[in-house]
C-alpha positions in Angstrom: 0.0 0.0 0.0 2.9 2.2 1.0 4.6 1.2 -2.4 1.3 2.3 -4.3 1.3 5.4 -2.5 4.8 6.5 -3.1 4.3 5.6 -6.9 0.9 7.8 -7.2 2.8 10.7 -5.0 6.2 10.7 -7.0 3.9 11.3 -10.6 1.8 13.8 -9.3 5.1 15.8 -7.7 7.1 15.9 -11.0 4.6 18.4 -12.5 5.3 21.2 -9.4 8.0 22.5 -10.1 7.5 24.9 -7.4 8.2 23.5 -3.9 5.3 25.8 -2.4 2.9 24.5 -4.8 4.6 20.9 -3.7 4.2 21.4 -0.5 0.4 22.2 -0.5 0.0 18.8 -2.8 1.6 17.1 0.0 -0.5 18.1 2.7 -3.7 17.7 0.7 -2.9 14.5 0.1 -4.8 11.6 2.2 -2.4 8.6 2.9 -3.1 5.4 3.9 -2.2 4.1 7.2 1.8 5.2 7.2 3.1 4.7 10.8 4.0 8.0 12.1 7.7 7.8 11.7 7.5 7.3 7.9 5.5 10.2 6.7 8.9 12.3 7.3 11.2 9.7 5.0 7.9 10.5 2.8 8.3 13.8 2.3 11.8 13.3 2.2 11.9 11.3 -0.4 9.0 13.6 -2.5 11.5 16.5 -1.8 14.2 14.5 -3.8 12.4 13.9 -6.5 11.2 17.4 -6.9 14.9 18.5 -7.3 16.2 15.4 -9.0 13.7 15.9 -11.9 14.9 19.7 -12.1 17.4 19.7 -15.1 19.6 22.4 -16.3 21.1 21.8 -19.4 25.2 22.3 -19.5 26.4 25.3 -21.5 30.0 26.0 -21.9 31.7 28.9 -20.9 34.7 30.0 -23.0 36.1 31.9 -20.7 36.7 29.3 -17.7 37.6 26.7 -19.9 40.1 29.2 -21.0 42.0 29.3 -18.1 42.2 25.8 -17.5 43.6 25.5 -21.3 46.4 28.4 -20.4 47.4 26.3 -17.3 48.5 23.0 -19.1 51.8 24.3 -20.8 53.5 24.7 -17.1 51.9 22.0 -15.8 53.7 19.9 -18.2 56.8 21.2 -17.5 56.3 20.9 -13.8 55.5 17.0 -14.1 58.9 16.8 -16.1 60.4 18.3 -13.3 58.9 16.2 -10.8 60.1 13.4 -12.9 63.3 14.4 -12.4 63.6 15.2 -9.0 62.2 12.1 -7.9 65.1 10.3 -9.3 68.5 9.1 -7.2 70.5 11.8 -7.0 67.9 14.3 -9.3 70.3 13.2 -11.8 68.8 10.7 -15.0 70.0 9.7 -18.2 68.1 11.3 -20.7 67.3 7.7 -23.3 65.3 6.7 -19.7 63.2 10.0 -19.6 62.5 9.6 -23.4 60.9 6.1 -22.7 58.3 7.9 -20.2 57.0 10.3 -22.6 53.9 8.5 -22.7 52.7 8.5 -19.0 53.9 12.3 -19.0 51.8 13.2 -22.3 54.9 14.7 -23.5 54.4 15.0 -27.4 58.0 16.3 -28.4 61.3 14.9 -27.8 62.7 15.2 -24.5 65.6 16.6 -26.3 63.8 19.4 -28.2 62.0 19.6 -24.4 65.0 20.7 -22.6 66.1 22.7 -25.5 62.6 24.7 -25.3 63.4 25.4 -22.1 66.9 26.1 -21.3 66.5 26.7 -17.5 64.9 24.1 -16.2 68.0 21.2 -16.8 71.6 21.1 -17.3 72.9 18.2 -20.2 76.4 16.1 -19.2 77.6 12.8 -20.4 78.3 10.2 -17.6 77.9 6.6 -17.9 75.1 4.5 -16.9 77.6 1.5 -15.9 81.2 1.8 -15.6 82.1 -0.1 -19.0 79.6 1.0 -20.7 79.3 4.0 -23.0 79.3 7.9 -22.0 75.3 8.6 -22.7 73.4 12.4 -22.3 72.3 12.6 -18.8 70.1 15.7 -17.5 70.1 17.3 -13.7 68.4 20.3 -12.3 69.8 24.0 -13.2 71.0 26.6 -11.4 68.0 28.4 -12.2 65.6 25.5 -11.1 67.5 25.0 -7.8 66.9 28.9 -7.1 63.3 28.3 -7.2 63.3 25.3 -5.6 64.7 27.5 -2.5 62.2 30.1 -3.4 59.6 27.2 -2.9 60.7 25.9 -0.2 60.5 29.6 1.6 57.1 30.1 0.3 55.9 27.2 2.1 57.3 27.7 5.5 56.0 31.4 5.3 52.4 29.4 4.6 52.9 26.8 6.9 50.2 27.6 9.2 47.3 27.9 6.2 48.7 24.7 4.8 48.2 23.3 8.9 44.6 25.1 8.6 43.6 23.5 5.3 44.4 19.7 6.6 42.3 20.7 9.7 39.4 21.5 8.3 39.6 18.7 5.6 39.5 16.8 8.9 36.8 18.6 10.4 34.3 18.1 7.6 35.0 14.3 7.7 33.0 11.7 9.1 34.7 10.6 12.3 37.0 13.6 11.4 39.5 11.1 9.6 40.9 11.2 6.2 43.0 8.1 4.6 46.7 9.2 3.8 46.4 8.2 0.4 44.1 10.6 -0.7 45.3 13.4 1.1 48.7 12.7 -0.6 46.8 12.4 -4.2 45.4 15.7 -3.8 48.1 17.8 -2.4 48.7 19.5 -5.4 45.3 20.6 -5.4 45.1 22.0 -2.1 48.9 23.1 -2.1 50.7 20.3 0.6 54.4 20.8 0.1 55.9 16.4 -0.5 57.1 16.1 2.5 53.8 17.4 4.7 53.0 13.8 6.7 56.5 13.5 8.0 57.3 17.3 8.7 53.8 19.2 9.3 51.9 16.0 11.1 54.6 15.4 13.8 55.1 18.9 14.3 51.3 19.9 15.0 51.0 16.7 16.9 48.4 18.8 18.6 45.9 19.0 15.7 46.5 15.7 14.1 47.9 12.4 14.2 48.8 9.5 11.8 47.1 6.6 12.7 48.8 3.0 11.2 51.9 4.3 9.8 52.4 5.4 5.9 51.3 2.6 4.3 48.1 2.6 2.5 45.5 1.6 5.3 46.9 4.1 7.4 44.6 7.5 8.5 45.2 11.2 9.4 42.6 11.9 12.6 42.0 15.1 13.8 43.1 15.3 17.7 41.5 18.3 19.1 38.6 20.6 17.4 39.8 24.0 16.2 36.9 26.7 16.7 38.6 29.3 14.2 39.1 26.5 11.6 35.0 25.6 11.8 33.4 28.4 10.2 33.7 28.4 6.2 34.2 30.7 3.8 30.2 31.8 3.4 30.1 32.6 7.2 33.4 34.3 7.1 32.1 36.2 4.6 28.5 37.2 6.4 30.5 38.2 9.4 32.9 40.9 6.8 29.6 42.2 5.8 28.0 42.9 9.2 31.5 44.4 10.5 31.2 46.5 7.6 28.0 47.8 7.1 26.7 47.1 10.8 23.4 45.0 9.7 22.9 41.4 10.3 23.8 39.6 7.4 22.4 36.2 6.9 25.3 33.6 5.3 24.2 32.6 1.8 25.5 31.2 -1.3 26.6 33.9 -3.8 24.0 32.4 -6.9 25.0 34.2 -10.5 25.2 33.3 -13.6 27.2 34.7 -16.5 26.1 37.2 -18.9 24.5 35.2 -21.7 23.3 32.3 -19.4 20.0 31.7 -18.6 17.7 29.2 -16.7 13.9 28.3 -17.4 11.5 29.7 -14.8 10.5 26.3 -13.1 14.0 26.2 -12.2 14.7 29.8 -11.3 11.1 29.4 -8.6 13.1 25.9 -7.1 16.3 28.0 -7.2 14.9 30.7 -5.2 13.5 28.7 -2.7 16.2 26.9 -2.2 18.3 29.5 -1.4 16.0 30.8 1.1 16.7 27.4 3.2 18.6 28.4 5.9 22.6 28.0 5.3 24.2 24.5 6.9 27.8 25.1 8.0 29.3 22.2 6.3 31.5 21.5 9.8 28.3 21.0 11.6 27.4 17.2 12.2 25.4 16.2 9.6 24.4 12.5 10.9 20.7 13.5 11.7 20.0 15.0 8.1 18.3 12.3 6.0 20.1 11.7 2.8 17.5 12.6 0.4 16.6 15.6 2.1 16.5 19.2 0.4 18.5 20.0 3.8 20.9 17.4 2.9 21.7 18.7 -0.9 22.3 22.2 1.0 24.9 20.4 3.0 26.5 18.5 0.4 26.5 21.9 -1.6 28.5 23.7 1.4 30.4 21.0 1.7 31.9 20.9 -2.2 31.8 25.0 -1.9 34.0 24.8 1.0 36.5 22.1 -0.7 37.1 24.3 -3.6 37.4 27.7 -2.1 40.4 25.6 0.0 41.7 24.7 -3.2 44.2 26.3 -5.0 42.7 27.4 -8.5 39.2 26.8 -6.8 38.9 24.2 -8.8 39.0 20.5 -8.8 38.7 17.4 -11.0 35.4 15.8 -10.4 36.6 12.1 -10.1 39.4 13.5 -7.2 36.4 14.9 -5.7 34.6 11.4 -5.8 37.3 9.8 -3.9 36.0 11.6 -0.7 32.4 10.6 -1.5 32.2 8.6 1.7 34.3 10.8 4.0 32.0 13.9 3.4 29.2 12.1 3.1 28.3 12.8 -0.4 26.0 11.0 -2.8 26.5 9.0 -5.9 24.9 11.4 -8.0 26.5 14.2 -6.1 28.4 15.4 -9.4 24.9 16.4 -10.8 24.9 19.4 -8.2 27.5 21.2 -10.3 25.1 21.8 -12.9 21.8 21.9 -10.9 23.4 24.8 -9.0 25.1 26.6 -12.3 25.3 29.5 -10.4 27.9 28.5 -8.0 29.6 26.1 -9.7 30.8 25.5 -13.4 31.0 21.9 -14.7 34.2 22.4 -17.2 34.6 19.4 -19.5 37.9 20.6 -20.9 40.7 18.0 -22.0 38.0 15.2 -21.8 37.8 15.6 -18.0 35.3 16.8 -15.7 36.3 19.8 -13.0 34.3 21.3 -10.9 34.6 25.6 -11.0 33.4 27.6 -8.2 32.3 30.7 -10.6 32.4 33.2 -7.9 36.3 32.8 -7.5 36.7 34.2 -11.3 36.1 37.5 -13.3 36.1 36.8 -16.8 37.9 34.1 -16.9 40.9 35.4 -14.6 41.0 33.9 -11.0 40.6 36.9 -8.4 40.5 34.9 -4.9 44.0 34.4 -5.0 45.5 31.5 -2.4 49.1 33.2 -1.0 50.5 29.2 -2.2 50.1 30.3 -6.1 52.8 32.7 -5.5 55.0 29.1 -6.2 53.1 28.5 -9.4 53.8 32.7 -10.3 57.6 32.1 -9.7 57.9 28.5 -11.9 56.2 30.5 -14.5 58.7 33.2 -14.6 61.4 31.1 -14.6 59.3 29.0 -17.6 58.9 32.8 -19.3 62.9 34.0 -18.7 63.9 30.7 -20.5 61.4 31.3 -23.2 62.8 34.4 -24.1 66.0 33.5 -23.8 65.7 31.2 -26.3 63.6 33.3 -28.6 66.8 35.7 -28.5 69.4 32.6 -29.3 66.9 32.0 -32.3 66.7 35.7 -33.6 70.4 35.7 -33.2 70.7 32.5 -35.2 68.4 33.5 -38.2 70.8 37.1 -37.8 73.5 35.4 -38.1 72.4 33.1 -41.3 71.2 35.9 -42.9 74.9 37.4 -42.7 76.3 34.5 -43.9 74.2 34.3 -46.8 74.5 38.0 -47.6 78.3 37.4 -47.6 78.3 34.6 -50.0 75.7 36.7 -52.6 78.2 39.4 -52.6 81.2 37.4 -52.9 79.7 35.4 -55.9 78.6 39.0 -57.4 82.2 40.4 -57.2 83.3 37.0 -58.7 81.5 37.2 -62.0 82.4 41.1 -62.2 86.0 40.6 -62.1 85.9 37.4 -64.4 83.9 40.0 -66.7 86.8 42.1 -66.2 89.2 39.9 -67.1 87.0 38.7 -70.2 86.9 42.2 -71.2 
């Protein structure tokens, strides 16, 4: 009978796309016998299929795809680099780097690499075995050991926002504990220097602890609760306001969409409602909200706001995302949000995968919420820039100096036919 009623309710539902008009359907309804502590996984359930059947087609936006496209030249380079430095010694014959082009999507040479950027490695011949033949091997530059320093600075003078960003990674977690392994897979998204379990989790021993050693089933748990670290980035943002303008300002989701971008009015009514719902700190416990609750999807969209605006680009492949499915509670189909709300977030499809935007940390196209960590990415990019130039000038001079050649040889054949017409003469 339950089954039946469900069924009739879930048909009838789909046509409101207005959650007031919903809700009056609801409670006109007359039910059969439920016992009293199903009618509220009821409504919960009606609720998700008034949203779930809400769809907003994807539209592209040029100009936040655009700066994903203008990142990949450097992080190329930087994955070379990587390569490198992860060797014995940061020292590698250059035959073995050529065999990993491959895996590091590196569609030229590795020797017309290097020589498109002359900074980032110094060429020697050693041998790989005593006997055996001198062979091109490639270490780290002057230049590249500079920044490497420069690096190294940046994150000590970051330290404690690095120690901040682990804690509340930890804090949004169910049972407030995050497996190693994914931390250390996304550390280049949130900006965690290499070496952050064994230097940064010993020495803050009083935020966080490893639990089972670094191998793969091993856990980083959060030891004491950090009040400062548990308010996010909407309610730091609420409480600016109010200091500024004095009033009360209620913490809400900034909801715009580009110039040019539109959404049909069923889904504009359901957006507006929605953000009327009251704002769930996404560091709150969240084990009482039902999981097809509309108070539920507000949480899981907190919870995703907050993970990119801890980001570095404030953005973030959607399948890294999905490796923390369980630990912040989020649901299978939690990627569909990204398009659902299109006026927080930006679904990018760019180079084939998916990565979630959080619009509001972009003006056309150019990220403006800057983290202090990209000042690492601004300095490898300069030293990228310095070597491109250089060897644009080694070029110029090259063609100069071919040009002269070839000037010299015209004029020395045109004095050599004048004077054999001389002599003819």
């Amino acid at each position: 009978m339950m089954k039946c009623f469900l069924i009739q309710s879930f048909s009838k539902l789909t046509m409101l796309q207005n959650s007031h008009k919903a809700i009056t359907f609801f409670n006109t309804l007359i039910p059969p016998k439920i016992p009293p502590n199903s009618i509220s996984r009821v409504w919960n359930l009606l609720q998700c299929a008034s949203f779930c059947n809400l769809k907003v087609h994807w539209r592209k936006d040029e100009k936040l795809d655009e700066s994903i496209r203008a990142d990949k030249k450097w992080r190329l380079c930087a994955r070379i680099v990587k390569e490198v430095l992860n060797e014995p010694g940061q020292v590698m014959p250059l035959r073995y780097l050529e065999k990993r082009r491959e895996r590091l999507k590196l569609n030229v040479t590795t020797k017309v690499f290097i020589d498109q950027n002359p900074l980032l490695f110094d060429t020697y011949f050693d041998r790989i075995r005593p006997k055996s033949d001198s062979v091109t091997f490639i270490k780290p530059s002057e230049s590249l050991r500079r920044f490497l320093e420069e690096e190294e600075r940046i994150y000590a003078e970051n330290e404690l926002l690095i120690v901040s960003k682990i804690c509340k990674m930890l804090m949004m977690a169910k049972n407030r504990v995050i497996n190693v392994e994914k931390l250390v897979h996304v550390k280049r998204e949130f900006g965690f220097p290499n070496d952050f379990l064994s230097k940064l989790v010993p020495k803050y021993s009083n935020y966080f602890k490893l639990v089972g050693g670094f191998d793969e089933n091993s856990y980083l748990e959060l030891v004491s609760w950090e009040p400062e670290f548990a308010k996010s980035v909407i309610m730091l943002k609420a409480e600016e306001e109010e200091r500024l303008t004095g009033i009360r300002v209620r913490p809400s989701f900034d909801w715009k969409l580009p110039p040019g971008f539109y959404i049909k009015k069923g889904m504009r009514e359901w957006v507006r409602d929605w953000m009327e719902m009251p704002y769930i700190n996404p560091y709150d416990d969240a084990s009482h909200l039902d999981s097809s609750s509309r108070e539920m999807e507000k949480r899981m969209v907190g919870v995703l706001h907050e993970l990119l605006s801890l980001s570095l680009f404030k953005r973030i492949p959607v399948p890294i995302l999905g490796k923390f499915s369980e630990d912040y509670r989020l649901s299978n189909a939690f990627s569909s949000v990204f398009t659902r709300h299109s006026g927080i977030f930006y679904m990018s499809l760019k180079g084939g995968i998916e990565t979630a935007v959080l619009r509001e940390a972009y003006k056309g196209g150019v990220l403006v919420d800057r983290d202090p960590l990209l000042e690492i990415k601004d300095k490898f990019v300069e030293l990228l820039e310095e070597g491109w130039e250089m060897r644009m000038e080694e070029l110029r001079l090259r063609r100069e100096s071919a040009r002269n050649r070839n000037k010299s040889v015209t004029l020395g054949s045109s004095e050599l036919e004048s004077q054999e017409d001389d002599d003819h003469l």
